[in-house]
C-alpha distance (Angstrom), angle and dihedral (degrees) to the residues before:
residue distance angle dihedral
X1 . . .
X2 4.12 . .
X3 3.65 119.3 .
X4 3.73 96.5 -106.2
X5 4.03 89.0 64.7
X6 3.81 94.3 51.4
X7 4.19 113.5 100.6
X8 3.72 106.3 -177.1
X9 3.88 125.4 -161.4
X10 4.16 116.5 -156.7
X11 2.96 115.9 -159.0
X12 4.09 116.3 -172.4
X13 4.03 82.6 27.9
X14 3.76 93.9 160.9
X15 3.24 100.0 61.9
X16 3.71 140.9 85.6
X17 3.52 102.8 -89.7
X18 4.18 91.6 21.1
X19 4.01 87.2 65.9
X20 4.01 101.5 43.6
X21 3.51 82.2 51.3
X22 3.80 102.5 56.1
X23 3.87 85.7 36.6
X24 4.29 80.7 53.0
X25 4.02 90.3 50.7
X26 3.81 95.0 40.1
X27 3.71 89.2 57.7
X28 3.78 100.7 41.6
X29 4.33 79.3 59.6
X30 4.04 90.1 -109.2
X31 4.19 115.4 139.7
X32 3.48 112.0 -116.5
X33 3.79 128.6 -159.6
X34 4.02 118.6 -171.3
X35 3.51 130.7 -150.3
X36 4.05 118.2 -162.1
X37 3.95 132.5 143.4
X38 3.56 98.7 -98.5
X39 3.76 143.9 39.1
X40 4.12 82.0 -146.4
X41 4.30 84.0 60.5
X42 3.53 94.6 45.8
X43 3.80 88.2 50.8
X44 3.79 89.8 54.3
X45 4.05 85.9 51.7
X46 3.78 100.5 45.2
X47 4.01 84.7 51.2
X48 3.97 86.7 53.9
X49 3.74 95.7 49.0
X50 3.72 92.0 56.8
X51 3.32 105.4 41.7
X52 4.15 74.2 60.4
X53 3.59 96.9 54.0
X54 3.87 97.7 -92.6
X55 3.80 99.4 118.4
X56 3.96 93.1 159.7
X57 4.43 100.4 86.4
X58 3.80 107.8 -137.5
X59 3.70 113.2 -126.9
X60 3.78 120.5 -67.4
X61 3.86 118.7 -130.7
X62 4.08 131.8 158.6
X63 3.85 113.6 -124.1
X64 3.90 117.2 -165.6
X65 3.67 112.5 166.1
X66 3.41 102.1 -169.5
X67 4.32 86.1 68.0
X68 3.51 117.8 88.6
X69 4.00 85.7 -104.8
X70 3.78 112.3 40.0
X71 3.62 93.9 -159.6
X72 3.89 125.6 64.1
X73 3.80 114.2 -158.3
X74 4.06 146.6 33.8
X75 4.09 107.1 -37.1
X76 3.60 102.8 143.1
X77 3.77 89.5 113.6
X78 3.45 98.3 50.0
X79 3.52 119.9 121.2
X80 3.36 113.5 178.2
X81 4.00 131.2 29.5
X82 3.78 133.3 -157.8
X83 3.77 118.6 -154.1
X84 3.77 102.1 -151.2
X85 3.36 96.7 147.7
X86 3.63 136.9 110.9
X87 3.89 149.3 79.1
X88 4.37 110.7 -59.2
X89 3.87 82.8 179.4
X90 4.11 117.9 129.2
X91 4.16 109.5 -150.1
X92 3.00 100.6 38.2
X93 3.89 124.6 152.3
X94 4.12 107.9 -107.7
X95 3.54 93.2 -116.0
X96 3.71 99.8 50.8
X97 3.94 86.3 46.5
X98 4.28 91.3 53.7
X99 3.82 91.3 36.6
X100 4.48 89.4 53.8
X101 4.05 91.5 30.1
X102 3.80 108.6 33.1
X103 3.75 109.9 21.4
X104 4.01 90.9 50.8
X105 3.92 88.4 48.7
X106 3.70 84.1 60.6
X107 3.57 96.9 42.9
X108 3.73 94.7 51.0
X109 4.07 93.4 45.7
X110 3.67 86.5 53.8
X111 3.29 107.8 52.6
X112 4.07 87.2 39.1
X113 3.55 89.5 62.2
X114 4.45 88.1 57.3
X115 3.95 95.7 57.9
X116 3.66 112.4 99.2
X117 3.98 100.4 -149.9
X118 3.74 96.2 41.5
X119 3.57 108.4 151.1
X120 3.85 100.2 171.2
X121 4.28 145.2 -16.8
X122 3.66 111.6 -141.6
X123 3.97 108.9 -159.7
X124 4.18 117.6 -161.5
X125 3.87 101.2 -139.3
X126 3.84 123.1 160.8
X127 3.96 139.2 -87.4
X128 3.54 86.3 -128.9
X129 4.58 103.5 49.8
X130 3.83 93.1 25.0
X131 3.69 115.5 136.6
X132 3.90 107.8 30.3
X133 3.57 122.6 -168.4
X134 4.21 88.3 -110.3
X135 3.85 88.1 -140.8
X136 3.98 114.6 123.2
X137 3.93 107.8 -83.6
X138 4.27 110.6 -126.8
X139 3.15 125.7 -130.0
X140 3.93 85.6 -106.5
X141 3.67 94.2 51.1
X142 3.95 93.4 51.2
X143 3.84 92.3 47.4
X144 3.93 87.7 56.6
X145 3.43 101.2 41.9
X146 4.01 94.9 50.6
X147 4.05 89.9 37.7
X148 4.13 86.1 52.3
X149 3.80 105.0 29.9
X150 3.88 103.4 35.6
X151 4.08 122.6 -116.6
X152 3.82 97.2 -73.5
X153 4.03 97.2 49.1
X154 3.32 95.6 45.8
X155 3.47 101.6 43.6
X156 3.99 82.1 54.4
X157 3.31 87.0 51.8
X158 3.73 101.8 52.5
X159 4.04 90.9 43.2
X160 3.51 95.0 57.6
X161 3.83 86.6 56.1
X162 3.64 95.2 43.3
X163 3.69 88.7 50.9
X164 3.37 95.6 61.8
X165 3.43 101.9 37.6
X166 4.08 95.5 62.4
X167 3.50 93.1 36.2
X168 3.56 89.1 62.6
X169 4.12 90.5 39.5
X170 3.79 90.2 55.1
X171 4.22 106.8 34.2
X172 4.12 96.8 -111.0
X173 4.04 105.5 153.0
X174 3.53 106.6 -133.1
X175 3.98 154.5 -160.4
X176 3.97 131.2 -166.8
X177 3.41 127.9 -168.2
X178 3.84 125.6 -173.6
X179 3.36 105.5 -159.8
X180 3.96 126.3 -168.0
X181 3.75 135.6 -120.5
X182 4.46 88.5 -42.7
X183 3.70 104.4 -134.7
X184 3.45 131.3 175.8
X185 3.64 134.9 -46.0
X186 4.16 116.1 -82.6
X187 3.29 97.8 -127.3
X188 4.07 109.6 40.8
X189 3.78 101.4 17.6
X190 3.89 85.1 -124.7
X191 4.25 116.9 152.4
X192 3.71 112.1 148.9
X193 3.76 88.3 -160.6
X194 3.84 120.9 95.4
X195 3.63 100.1 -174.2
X196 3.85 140.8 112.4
X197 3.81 106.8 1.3
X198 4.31 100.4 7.6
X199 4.14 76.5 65.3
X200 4.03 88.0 62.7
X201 3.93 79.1 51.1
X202 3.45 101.5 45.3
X203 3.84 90.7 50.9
X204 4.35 92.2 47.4
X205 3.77 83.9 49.7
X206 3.49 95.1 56.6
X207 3.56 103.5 39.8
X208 3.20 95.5 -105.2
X209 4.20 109.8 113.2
X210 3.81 103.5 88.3
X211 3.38 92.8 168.9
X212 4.46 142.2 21.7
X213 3.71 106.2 -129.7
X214 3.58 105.2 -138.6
X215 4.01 145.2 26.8
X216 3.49 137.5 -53.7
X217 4.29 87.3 -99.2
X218 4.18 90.9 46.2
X219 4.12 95.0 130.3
X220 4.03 119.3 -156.5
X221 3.77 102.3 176.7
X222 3.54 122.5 -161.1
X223 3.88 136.4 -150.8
X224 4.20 126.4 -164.2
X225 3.76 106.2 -114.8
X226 4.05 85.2 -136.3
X227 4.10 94.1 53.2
X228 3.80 91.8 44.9
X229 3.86 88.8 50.4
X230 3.76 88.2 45.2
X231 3.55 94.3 47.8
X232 4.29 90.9 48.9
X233 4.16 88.4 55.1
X234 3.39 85.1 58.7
X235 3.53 106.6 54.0
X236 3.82 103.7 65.9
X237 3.97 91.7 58.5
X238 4.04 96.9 50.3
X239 4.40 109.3 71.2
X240 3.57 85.5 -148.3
X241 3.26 106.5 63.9
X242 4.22 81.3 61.8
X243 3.74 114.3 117.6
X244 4.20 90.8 4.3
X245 3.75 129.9 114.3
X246 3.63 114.3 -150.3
X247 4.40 125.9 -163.1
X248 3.70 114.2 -139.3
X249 3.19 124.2 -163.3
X250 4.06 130.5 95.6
X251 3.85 117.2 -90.9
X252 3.56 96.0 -150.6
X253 3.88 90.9 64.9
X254 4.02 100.7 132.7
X255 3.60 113.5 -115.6
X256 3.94 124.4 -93.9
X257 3.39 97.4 -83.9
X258 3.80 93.7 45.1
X259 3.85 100.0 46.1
X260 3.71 82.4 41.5
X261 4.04 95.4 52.5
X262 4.24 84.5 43.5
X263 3.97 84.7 62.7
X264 2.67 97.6 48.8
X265 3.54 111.0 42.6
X266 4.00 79.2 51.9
X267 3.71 90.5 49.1
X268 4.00 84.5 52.6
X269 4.16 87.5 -126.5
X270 3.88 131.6 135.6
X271 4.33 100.1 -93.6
X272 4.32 102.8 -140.7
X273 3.42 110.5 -110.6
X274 3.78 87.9 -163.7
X275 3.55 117.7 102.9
X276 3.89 131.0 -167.3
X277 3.85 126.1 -157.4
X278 4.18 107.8 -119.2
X279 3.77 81.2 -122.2
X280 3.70 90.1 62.8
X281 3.78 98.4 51.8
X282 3.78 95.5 55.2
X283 3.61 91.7 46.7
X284 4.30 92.4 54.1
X285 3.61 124.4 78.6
X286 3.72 107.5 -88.0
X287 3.98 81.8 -134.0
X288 4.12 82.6 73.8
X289 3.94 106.6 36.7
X290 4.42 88.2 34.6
X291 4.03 82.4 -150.9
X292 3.17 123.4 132.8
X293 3.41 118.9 -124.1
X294 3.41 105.1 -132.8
X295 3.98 92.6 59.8
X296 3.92 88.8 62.4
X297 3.56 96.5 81.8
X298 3.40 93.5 67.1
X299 4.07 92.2 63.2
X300 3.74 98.1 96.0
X301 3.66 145.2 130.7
X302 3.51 96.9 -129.2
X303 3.47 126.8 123.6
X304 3.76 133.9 -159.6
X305 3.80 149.1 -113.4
X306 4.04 90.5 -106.6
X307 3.85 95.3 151.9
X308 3.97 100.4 100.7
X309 3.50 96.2 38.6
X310 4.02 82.8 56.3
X311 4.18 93.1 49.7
X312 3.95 89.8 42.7
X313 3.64 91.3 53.9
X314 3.78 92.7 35.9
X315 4.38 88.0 58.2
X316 3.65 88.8 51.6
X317 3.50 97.7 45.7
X318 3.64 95.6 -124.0
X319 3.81 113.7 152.5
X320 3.76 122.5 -152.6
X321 3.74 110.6 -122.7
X322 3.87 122.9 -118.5
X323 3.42 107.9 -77.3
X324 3.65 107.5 -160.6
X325 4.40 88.2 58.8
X326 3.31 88.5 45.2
X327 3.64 94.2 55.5
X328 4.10 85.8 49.9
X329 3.76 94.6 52.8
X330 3.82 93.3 44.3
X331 4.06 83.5 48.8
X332 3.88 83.5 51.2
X333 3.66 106.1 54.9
X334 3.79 84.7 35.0
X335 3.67 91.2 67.5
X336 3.79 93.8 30.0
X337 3.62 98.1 63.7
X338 3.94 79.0 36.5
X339 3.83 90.8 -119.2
X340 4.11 94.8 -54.2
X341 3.89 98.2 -47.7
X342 3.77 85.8 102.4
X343 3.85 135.0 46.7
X344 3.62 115.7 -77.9
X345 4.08 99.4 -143.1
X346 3.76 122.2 69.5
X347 3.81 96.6 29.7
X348 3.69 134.5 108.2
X349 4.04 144.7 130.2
X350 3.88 111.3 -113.5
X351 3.70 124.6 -176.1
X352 3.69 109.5 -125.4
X353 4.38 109.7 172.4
X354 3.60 82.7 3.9
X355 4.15 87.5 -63.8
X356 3.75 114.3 150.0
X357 4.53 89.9 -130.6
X358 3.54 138.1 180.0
X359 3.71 122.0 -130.7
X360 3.89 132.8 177.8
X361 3.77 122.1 -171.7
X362 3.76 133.6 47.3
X363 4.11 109.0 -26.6
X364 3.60 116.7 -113.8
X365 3.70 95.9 15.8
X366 3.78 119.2 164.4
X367 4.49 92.1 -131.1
X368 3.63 111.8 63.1
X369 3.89 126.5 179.6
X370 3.44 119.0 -145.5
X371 4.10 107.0 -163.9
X372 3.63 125.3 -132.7
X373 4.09 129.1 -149.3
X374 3.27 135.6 8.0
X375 4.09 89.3 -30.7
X376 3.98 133.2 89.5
X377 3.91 141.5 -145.2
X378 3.83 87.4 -80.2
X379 3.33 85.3 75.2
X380 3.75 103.1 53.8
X381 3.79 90.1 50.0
X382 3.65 99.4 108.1
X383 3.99 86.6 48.0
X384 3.73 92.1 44.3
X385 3.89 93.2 49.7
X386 3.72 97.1 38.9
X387 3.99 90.7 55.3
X388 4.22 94.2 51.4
X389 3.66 113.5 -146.4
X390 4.22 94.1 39.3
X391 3.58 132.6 105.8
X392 3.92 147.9 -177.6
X393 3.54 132.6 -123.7
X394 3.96 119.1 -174.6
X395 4.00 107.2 -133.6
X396 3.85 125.7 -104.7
X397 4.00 103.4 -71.1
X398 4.31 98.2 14.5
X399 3.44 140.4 80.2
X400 4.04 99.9 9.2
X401 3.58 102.7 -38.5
X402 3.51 128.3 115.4
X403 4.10 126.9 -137.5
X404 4.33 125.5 63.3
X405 3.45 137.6 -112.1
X406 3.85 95.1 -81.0
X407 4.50 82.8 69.1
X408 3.65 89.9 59.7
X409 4.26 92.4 98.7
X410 3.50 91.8 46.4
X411 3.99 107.3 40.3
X412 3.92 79.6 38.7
X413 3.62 101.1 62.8
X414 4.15 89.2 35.3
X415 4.01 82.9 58.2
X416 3.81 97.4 53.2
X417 3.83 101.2 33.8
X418 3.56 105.3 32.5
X419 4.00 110.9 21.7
X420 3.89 85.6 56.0
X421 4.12 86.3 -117.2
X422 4.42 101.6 164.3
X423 4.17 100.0 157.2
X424 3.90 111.4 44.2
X425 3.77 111.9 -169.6
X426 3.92 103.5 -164.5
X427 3.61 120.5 -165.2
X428 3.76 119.6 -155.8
X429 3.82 99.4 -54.8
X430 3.50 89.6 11.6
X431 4.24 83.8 63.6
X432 3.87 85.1 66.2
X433 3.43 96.2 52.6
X434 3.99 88.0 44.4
X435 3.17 83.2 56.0
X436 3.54 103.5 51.8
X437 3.56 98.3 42.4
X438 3.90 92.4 53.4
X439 3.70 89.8 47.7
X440 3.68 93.4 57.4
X441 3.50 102.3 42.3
X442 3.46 102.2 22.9
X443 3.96 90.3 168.1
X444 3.61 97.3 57.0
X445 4.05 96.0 58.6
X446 3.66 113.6 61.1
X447 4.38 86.1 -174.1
X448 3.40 157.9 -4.6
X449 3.22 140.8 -134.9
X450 4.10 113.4 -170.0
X451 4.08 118.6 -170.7
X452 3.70 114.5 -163.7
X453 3.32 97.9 -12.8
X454 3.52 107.3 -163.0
X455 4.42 97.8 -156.3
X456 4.02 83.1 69.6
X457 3.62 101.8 36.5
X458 4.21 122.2 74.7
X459 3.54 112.5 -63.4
X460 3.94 106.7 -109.7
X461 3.38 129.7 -140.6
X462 3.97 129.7 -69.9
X463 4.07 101.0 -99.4
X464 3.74 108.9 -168.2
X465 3.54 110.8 -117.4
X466 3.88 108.0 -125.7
X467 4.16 86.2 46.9
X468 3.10 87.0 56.9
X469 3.58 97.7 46.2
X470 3.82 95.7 48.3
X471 4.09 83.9 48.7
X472 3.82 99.7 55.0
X473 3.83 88.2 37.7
X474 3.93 94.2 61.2
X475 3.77 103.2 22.0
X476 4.17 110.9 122.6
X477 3.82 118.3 -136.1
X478 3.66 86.3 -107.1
X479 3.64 104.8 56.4
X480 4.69 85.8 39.6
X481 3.57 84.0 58.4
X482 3.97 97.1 48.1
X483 3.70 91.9 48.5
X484 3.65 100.6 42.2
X485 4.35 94.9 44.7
X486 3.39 106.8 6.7
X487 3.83 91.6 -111.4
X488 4.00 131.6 95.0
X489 3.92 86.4 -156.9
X490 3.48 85.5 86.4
X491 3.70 96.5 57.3
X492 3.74 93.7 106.1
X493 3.81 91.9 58.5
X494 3.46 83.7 62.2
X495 3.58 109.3 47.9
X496 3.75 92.8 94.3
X497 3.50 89.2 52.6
X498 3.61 100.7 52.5
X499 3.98 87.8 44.8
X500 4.01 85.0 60.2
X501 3.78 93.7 42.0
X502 3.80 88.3 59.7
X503 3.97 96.9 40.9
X504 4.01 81.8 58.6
X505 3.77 119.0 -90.3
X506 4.67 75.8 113.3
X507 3.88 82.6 89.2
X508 3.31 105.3 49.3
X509 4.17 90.7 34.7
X510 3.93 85.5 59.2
X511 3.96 89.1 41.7
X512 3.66 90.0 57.9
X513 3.74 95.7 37.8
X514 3.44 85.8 56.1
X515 3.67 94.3 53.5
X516 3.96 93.7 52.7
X517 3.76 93.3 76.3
X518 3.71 90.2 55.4
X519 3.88 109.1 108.1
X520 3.68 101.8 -162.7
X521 4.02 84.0 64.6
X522 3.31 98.9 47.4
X523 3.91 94.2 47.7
X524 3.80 83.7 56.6
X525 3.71 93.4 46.5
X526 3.74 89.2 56.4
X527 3.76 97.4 34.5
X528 3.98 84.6 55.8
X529 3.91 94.9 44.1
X530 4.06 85.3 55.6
X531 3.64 91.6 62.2
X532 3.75 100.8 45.3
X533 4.03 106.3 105.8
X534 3.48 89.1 -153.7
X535 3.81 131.7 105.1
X536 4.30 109.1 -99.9
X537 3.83 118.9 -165.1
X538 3.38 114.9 -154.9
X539 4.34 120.8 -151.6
X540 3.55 118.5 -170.0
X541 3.68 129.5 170.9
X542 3.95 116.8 -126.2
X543 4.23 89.6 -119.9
X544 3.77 89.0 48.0
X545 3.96 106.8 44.2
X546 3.75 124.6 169.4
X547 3.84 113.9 -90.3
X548 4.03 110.1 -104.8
X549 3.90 89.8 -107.9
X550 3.90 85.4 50.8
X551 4.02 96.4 47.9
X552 4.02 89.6 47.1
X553 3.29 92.5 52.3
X554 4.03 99.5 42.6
X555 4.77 78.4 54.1
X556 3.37 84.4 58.5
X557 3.75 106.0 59.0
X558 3.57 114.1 87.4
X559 3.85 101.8 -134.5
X560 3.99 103.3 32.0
X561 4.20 134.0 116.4
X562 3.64 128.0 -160.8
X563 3.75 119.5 -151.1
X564 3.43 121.0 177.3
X565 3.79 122.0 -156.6
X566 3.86 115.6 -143.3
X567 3.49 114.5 -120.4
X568 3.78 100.9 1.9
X569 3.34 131.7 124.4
X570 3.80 137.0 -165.1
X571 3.89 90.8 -49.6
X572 3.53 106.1 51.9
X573 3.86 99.8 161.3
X574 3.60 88.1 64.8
X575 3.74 100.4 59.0
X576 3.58 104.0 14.2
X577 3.86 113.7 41.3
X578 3.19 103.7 150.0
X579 3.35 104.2 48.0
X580 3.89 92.4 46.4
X581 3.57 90.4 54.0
X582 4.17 94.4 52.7
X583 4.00 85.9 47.2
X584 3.75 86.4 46.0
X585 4.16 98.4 48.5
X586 3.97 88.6 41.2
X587 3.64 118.2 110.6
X588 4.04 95.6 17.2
X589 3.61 86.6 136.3
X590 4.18 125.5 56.2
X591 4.05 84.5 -133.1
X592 3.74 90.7 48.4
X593 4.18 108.8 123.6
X594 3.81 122.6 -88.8
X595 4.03 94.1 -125.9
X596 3.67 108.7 89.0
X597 4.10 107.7 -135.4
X598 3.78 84.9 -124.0
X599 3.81 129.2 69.3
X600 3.60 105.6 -79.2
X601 4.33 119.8 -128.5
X602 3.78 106.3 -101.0
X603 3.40 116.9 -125.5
């Protein structure tokens, strides 16, 4: 059967694997119809698929499976379905489990069995309840199996024998695959699903993992979201895979403590070297281990009949990506979209001088914002997106990127000459390193634009270094935000930025801090800034002028603005976006007007 006769049916199609899957189908040239709850959801999926290159929306039907059809619209053509659906929730009351799990397996089998040019039902079960005796569960049986497994496992459990039970009653060909732990895609790292194991991540991110539950043979395999959907688009066109379930996942996954030491070598954390038997965990209060029961079935030495899936894959010449990367890029946009509390799109580590960094904002762009004191990209966002064709990059050491002051040269020069970086808008700190990048490779930045920046301003205060460290370490968002613009309001803004102050960018923040008082550096920083032949913008806010000394010196160089934002103080971007973001675009052409679109500093 070609492509062009294929009609597929997704079922689940909003969700993580649901959408790699149609995006999988769509790509192999196969029409796709979807089935979710909501025109609103499908909305939210046709907006995915083309920001991935599938500009074609698959077809938009209603499912309800507690109706006496599940499926709302024109399927008689359809020759293939994809049950994606389902709850991947852990506490969930039994009921609500079997009512999500069960009943739609049911529902889906029926109405399989009613389309007259069905040529197979693929089912999503689980690594870990794949293979059910297909035999009608007791009443006994069910009890035990939801009183031992938990809701969710059990319910798994129980549909993947159901399945296969009424497909076999009513004549519907079928497929099952049991995937593993689904992580990311191969190629970009990308999940959108922060579940299950990327909550083990989440918690060695943060600190917060003192200790691996487990042994040294515990096995958490993992599966690519993009070679699982591959490997489903193949199944309906291959008469062997009829009647045959098949585990993905890649048997040379390491073990938990391995994959878990891989992240976070990557993640340049401490890995625990405590470990605590399975047995242990169930026995503590849940208060102390914070896991939830139900996920600690799943820490197990088993391992799995993976020899099929290997020879299916093998005929079709489908090659299972590296697994170790594409735990690394999952790990990436894990942390990147700072495990779902942040956007998704527009965010990404890049290696610049070899320097693991975070960026926000459209890759490769020409404008880049480097952020000053004690904040991060996240909080030049709003400036970043309302200026189109910008982006931010936390320094070495801050925000979430890895390195120290001493890679500044290197991940400097890397920035300008190699990341295409032309317009560097440094704020605060992030003026030095202007500064110094322009200085050194004068030819390679055609401006700057410098916010706050410190060398011109009054010299502050000597803070000692480990006060300040202990400060930035503990601070809430709430008090940040009332001592850097007067205003708790802006404690949200800042939640990010407290979050990387207490991962460990505090100690370098105070280290540089420290160094901002220092007046041989800032005598170089303005020595260096005289020289640059370039034109320099300078944004103050009205509360946090330049120092007299600073403002005579900024008259006297022979290509350099002064705007002044009223009402601002040293951390514009926080209270005044908008208008930071028009000073910051203006001038990005030589014929661009002579009046600055913000009040200009009177003489």
């Amino acid at each position: 059967m070609s492509a062009a006769d294929r009609h597929a049916l997704v079922l689940g199609a909003t969700g993580f694997v649901g959408r790699h899957l149609v995006l999988a189908l769509g790509r192999a040239g196969v029409r796709v119809s979807t089935a979710s709850r909501s025109h609103e959801s499908f909305r939210r999926l046709a907006h995915w698929l083309a920001e991935h290159g599938h500009d074609e929306p698959p077809a938009d039907l209603r499912v309800d499976f507690t109706g006496p059809s599940p499926i709302e619209g024109e399927c008689d053509g359809v020759t293939e379905i994809y049950n994606c659906a389902g709850a991947y929730r852990f506490g969930m009351p039994a009921d609500e489990a079997r009512r999500a799990n069960v009943g739609s397996v049911r529902a889906v089998v029926a109405f399989a069995a009613r389309l007259p040019r069905l040529r197979r039902l693929v089912h999503v079960s689980g690594y870990r309840v794949g293979g059910q005796d297909p035999r009608p569960w007791t009443e006994e049986r069910r009890r035990e199996a939801y009183r031992t497994l938990g809701a969710y496992e059990a319910s798994k459990a129980e549909a993947d024998a159901v399945f296969q039970a009424e497909a076999e009653r009513l004549g519907v060909p079928w497929s099952i695959v049991n995937p593993a732990s689904v992580i990311g895609d191969s190629a970009t790292g990308e999940a959108g699903q922060y579940l299950g194991l990327a909550t083990t991540l989440r918690d060695l991110w943060q600190g917060g993992l003192p200790a691996i539950p487990g042994d040294a043979r515990t096995f958490v395999p993992v599966v690519a979201v993009d070679y699982l959907a591959r490997f489903m688009t193949l199944l309906p066109v291959d008469g062997t895979a009829e009647r045959a379930s098949y585990w993905l996942l890649d048997d040379e996954t390491p073990a938990l403590p391995g994959l878990l030491a891989l992240v976070a070598e990557h993640y340049r954390v401490k890995a625990p070297r405590v470990r605590v038997p399975v047995a242990l965990v169930k026995r503590l209060p849940r208060r102390l281990t914070k896991a939830d029961p139900e996920t600690l079935t799943f820490l197990s030495g088993d391992r799995y009949p993976t020899g099929s899936a290997r020879a299916f894959a093998a005929r079709h010449g489908l090659v299972m990506p590296d697994t170790v990367t594409t735990i690394r890029r999952w790990a990436d946009d894990l942390a990147a979209s700072r495990f779902g509390d942040a956007p998704a799109r527009g965010r990404r580590f890049t290696h610049p001088g070899g320097v693991r960094t975070f960026e926000t904002g459209e890759p490769g762009a020409p404008t880049v914002v480097l952020p000053g004191l004690p904040v991060n990209a996240d909080t030049w966002a709003p400036v970043v997106a309302a200026m189109g064709r910008a982006r931010a990059a936390d320094l070495p050491g801050l925000g979430m990127s890895a390195g120290h002051h001493d890679d500044w040269p290197s991940w400097l020069a890397a920035l300008v000459t190699e990341t295409g970086a032309r317009h560097l808008i440094g704020h605060s700190i992030g003026a030095a390193a202007a500064v110094e990048a322009a200085a050194a490779h004068p030819g390679a930045v055609d401006r700057l634009t410098l916010v706050a920046p410190f060398f011109l301003q009054a010299r502050p205060a000597p803070i000692p270094r480990l006060l300040a460290r202990r400060y930035l370490g503990r601070v809430s968002s709430h008090a940040l935000a009332e001592r850097l613009t007067g205003d708790p309001a802006h404690a949200p803004a800042l939640e990010s930025s407290v979050a990387d102050l207490r991962r460990g960018a505090a100690a370098t923040a105070a280290r540089l801090l420290a160094a901002t008082a220092s007046p041989r550096w800032r005598a170089r920083l303005r020595a260096e800034l005289a020289r640059y032949p370039g034109h320099v913008h300078v944004v103050v806010g009205s509360h946090d002028p330049l120092s007299p000394e600073g403002r005579a010196f900024a008259d006297a160089l022979p290509r350099a603005t002064v705007t002044v934002v009223d009402g601002a103080g040293h951390h514009p971007q926080l209270t005044h976006p908008e208008e930071v973001a028009r000073a910051a675009a203006w001038n990005a052409s030589p014929g661009a007007s002579a009046v600055p679109p913000v009040r200009p500093l009177s003489p």
